[in-house]
ROMI-337371 format. One record per residue: x, y, z of N, C-alpha, C in turn. Coordinates in nm, 4 decimals, decimal comma. Atoms other than C-alpha are relative to their C-alpha. Example, Ala and Ser with C-alpha at 12.3 -4.5 7.8 and 13.67 -1.06 7.14 Angstrom:
2
> nX / nY / nZ / caX / caY / caZ / cX / cY / cZ
> 0,0890 / -0,1190 / 0,0000 / 1,2300 / -0,4500 / 0,7800 / 0,0900 / 0,1200 / 0,0000
> -0,0820 / -0,1190 / -0,0060 / 1,3670 / -0,1060 / 0,7140 / -0,0770 / 0,1090 / 0,0730
! end
This chain:
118
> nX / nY / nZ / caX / caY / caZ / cX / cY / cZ
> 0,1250 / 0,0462 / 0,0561 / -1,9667 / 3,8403 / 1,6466 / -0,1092 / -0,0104 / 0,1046
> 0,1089 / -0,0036 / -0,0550 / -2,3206 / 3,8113 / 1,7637 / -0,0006 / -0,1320 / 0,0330
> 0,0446 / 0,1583 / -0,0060 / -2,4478 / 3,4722 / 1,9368 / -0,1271 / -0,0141 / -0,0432
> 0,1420 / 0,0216 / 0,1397 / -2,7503 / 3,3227 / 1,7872 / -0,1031 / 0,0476 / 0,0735
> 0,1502 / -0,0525 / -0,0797 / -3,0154 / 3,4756 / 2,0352 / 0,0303 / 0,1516 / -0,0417
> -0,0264 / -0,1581 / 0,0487 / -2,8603 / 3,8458 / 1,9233 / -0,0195 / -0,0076 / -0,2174
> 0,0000 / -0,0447 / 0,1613 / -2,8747 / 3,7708 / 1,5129 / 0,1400 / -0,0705 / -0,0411
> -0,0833 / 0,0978 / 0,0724 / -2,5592 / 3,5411 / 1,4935 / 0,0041 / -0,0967 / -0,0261
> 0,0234 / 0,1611 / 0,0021 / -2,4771 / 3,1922 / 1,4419 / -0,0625 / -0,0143 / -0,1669
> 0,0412 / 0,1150 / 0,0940 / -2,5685 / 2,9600 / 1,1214 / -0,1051 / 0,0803 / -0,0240
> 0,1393 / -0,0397 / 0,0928 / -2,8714 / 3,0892 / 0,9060 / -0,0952 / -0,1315 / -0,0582
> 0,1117 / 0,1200 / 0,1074 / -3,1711 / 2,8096 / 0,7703 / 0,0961 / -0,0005 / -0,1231
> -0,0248 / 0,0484 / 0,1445 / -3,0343 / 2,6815 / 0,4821 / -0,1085 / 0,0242 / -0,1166
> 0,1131 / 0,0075 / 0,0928 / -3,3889 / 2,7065 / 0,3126 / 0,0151 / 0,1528 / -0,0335
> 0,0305 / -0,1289 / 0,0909 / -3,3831 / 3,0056 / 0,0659 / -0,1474 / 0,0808 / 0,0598
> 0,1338 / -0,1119 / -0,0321 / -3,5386 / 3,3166 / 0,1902 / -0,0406 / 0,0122 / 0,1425
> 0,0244 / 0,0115 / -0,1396 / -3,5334 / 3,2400 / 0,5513 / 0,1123 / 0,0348 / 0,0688
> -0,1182 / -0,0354 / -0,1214 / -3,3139 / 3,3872 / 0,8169 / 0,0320 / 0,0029 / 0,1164
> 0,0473 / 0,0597 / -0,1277 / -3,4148 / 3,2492 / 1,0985 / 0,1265 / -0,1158 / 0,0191
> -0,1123 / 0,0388 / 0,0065 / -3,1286 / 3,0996 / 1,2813 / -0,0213 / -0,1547 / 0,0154
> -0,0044 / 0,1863 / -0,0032 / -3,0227 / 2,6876 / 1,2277 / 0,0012 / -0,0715 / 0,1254
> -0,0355 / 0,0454 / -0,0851 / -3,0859 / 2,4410 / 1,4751 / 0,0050 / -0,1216 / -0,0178
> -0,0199 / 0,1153 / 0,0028 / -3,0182 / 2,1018 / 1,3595 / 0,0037 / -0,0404 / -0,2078
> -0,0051 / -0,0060 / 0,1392 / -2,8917 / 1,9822 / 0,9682 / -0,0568 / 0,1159 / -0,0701
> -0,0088 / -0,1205 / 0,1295 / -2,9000 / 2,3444 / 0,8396 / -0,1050 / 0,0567 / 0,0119
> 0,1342 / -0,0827 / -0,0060 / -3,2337 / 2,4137 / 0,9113 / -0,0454 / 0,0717 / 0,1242
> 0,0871 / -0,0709 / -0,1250 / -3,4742 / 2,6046 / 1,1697 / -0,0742 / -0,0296 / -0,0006
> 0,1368 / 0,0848 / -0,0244 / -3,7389 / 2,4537 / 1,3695 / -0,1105 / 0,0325 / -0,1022
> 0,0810 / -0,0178 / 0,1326 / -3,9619 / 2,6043 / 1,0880 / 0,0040 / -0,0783 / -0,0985
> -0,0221 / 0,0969 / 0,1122 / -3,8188 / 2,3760 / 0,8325 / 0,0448 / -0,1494 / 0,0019
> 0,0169 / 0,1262 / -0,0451 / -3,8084 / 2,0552 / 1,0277 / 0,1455 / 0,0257 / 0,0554
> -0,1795 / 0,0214 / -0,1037 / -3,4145 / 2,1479 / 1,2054 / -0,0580 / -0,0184 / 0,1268
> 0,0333 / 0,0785 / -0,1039 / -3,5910 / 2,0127 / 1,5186 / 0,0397 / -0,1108 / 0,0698
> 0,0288 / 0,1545 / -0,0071 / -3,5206 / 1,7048 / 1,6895 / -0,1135 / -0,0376 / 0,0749
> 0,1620 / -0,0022 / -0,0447 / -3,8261 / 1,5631 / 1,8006 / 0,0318 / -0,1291 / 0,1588
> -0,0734 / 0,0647 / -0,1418 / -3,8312 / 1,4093 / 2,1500 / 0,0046 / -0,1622 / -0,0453
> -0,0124 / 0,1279 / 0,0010 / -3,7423 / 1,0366 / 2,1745 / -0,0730 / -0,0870 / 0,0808
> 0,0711 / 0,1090 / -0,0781 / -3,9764 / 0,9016 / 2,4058 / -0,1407 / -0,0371 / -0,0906
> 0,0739 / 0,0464 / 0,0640 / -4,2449 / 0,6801 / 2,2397 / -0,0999 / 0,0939 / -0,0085
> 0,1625 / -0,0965 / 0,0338 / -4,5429 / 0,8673 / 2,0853 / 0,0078 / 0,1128 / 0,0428
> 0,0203 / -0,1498 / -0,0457 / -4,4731 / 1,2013 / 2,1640 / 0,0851 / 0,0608 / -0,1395
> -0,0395 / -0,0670 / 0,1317 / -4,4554 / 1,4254 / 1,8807 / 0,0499 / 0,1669 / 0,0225
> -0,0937 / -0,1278 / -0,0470 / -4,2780 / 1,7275 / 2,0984 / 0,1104 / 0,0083 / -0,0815
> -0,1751 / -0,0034 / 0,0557 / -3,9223 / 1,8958 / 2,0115 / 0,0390 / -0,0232 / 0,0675
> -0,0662 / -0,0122 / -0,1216 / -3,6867 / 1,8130 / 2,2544 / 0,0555 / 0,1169 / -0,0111
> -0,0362 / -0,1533 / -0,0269 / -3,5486 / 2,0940 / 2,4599 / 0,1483 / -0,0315 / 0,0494
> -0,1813 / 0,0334 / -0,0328 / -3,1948 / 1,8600 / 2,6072 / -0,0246 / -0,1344 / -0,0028
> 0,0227 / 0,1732 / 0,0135 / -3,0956 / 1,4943 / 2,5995 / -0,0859 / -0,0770 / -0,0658
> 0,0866 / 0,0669 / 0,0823 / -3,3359 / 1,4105 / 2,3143 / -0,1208 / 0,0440 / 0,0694
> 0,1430 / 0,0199 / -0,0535 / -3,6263 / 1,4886 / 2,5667 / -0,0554 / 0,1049 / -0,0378
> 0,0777 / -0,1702 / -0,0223 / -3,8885 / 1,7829 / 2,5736 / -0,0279 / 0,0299 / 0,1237
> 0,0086 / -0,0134 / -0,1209 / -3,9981 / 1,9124 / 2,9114 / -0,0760 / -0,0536 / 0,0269
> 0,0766 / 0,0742 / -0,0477 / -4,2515 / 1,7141 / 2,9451 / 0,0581 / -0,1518 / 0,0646
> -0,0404 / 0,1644 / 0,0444 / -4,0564 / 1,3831 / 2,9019 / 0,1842 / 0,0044 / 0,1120
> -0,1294 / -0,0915 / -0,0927 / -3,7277 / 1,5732 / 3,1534 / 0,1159 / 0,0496 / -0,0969
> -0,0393 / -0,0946 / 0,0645 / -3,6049 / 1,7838 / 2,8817 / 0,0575 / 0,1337 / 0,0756
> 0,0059 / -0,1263 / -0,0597 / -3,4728 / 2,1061 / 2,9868 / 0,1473 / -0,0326 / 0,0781
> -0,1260 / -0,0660 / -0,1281 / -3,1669 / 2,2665 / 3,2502 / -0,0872 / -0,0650 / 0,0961
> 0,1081 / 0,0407 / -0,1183 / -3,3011 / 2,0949 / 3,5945 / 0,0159 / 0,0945 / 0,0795
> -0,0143 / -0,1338 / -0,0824 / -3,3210 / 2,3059 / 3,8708 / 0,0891 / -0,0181 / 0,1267
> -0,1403 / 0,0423 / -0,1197 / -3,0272 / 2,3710 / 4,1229 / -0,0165 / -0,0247 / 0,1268
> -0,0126 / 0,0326 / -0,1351 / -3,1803 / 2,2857 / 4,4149 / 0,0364 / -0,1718 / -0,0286
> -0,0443 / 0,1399 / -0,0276 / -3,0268 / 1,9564 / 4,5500 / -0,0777 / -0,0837 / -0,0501
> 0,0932 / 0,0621 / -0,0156 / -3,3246 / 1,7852 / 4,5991 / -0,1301 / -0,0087 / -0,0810
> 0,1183 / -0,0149 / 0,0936 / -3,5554 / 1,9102 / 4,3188 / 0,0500 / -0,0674 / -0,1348
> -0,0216 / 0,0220 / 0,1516 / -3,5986 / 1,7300 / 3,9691 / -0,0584 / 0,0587 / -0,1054
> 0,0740 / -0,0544 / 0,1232 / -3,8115 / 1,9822 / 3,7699 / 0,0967 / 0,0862 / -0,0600
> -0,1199 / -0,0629 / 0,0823 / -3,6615 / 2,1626 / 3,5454 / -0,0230 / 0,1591 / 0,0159
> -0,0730 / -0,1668 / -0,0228 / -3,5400 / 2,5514 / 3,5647 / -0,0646 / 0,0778 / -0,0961
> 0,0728 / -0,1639 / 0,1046 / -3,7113 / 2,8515 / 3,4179 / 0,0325 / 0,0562 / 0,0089
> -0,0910 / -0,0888 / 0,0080 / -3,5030 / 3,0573 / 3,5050 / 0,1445 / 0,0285 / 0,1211
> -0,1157 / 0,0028 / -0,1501 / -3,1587 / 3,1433 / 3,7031 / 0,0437 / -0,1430 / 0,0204
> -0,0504 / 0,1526 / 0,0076 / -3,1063 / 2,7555 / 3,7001 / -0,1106 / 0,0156 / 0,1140
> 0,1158 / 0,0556 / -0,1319 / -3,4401 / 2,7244 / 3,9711 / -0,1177 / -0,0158 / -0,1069
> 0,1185 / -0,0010 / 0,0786 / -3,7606 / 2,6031 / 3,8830 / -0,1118 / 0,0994 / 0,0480
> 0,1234 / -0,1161 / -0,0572 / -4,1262 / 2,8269 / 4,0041 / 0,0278 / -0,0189 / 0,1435
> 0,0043 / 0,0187 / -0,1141 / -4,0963 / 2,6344 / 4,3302 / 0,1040 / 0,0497 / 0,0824
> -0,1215 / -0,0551 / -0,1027 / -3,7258 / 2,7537 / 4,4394 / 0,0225 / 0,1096 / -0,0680
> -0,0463 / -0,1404 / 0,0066 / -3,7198 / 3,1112 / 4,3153 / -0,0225 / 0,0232 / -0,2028
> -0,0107 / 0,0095 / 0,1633 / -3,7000 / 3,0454 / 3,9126 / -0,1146 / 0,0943 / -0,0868
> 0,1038 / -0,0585 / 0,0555 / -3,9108 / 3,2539 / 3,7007 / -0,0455 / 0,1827 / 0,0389
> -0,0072 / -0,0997 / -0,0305 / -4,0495 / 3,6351 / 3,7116 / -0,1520 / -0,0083 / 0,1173
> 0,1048 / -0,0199 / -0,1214 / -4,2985 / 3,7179 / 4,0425 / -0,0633 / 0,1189 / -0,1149
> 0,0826 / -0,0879 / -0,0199 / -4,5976 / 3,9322 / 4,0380 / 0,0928 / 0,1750 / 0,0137
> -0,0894 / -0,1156 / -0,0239 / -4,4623 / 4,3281 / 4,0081 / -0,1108 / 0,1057 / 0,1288
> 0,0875 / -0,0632 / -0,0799 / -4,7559 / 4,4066 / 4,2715 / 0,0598 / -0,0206 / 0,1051
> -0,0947 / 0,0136 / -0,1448 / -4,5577 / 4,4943 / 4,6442 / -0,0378 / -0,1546 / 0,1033
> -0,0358 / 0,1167 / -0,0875 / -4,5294 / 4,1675 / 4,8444 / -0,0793 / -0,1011 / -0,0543
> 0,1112 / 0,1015 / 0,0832 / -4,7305 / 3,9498 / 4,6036 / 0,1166 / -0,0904 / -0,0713
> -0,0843 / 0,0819 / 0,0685 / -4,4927 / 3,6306 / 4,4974 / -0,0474 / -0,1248 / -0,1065
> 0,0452 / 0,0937 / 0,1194 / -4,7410 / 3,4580 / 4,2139 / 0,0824 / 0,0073 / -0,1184
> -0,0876 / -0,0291 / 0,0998 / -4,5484 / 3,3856 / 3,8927 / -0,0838 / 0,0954 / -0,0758
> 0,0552 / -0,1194 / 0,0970 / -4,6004 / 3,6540 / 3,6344 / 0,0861 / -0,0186 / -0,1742
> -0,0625 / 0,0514 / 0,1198 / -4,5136 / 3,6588 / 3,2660 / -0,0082 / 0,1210 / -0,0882
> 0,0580 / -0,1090 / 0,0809 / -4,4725 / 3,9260 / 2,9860 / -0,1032 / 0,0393 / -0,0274
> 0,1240 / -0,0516 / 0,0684 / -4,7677 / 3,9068 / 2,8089 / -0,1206 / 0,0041 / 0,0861
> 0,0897 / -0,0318 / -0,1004 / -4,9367 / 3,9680 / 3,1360 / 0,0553 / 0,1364 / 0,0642
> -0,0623 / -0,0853 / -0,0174 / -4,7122 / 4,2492 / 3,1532 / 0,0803 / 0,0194 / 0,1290
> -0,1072 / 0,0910 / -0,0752 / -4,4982 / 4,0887 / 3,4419 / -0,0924 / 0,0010 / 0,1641
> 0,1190 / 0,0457 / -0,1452 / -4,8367 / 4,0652 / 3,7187 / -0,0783 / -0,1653 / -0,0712
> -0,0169 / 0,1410 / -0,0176 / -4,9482 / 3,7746 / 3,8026 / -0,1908 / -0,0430 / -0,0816
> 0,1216 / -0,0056 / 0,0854 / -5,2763 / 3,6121 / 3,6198 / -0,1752 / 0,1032 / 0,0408
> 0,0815 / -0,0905 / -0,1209 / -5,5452 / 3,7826 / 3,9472 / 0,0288 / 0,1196 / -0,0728
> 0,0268 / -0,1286 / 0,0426 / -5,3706 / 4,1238 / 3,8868 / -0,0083 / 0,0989 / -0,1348
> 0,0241 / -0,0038 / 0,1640 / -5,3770 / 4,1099 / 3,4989 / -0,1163 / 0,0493 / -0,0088
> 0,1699 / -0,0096 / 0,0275 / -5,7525 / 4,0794 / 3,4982 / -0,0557 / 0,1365 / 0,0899
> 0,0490 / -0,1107 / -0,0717 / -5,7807 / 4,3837 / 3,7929 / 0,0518 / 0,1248 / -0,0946
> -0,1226 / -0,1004 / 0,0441 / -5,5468 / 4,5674 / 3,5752 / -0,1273 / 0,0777 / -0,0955
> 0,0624 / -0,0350 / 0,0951 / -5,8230 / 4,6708 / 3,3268 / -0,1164 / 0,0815 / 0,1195
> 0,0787 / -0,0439 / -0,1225 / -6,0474 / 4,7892 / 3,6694 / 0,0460 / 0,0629 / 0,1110
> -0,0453 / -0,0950 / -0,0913 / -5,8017 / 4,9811 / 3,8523 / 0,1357 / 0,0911 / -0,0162
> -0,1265 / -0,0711 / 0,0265 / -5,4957 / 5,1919 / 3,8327 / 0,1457 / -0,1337 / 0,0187
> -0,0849 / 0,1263 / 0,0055 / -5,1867 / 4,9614 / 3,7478 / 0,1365 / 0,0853 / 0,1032
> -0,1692 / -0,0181 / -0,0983 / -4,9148 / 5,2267 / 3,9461 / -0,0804 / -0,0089 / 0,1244
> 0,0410 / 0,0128 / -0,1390 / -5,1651 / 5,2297 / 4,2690 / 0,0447 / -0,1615 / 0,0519
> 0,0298 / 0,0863 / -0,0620 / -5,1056 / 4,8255 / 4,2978 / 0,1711 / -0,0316 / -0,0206
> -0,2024 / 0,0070 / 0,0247 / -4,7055 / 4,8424 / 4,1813 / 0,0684 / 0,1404 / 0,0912
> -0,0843 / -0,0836 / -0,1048 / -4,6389 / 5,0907 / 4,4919 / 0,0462 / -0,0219 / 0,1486
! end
């Protein structure tokens, strides 16, 4: 079988939806959320009842760090997350920046994108 990030796992319970369950049957769409537990915050949590704001989340594996992990188990500060794809440039970068960093996003429309990824 598939796990639930490939199309397996539990289905919404709510008719007509197939979006996979994450809490009493439903999907965050249909309130299967839990919502964080710290006073007045109307986040989802992401672990331990919290959201990331509130220390939700995987933390990050350095010893000494308490933020939480974006990726690889590190957070931005110890390696975590995707870099800039421009040669020796280590700003974070993100898909929908097409994996450069926010600077070469905005050049990207003003210069050749393989001259600055060589």
């Amino acid at each position: 079988g598939l796990c639930c990030r490939h199309g397996g796992g539990k289905k919404c319970s709510r008719e007509g939806c197939s979006t996979s369950a994450k809490h009493r049957g439903l999907c965050w769409k249909h309130g299967g959320s839990v919502p964080c537990k710290e006073d007045g915050c109307d986040k989802k949590a992401k672990a331990r009842g919290l959201c990331w704001a509130h220390g939700g989340g995987t933390k990050c594996r350095d010893a000494e760090c308490s933020k939480v992990a974006v990726s690889n188990g590190f957070c931005w500060a110890h390696g975590g997350g995707k870099r800039c794809k421009v040669k020796n440039y280590i700003k974070p970068a993100y898909a929908r920046t097409l994996n450069l960093c926010e600077k070469h996003f905005v050049h990207l429309r003003h210069a050749n994108y393989y001259e600055l990824c060589v």
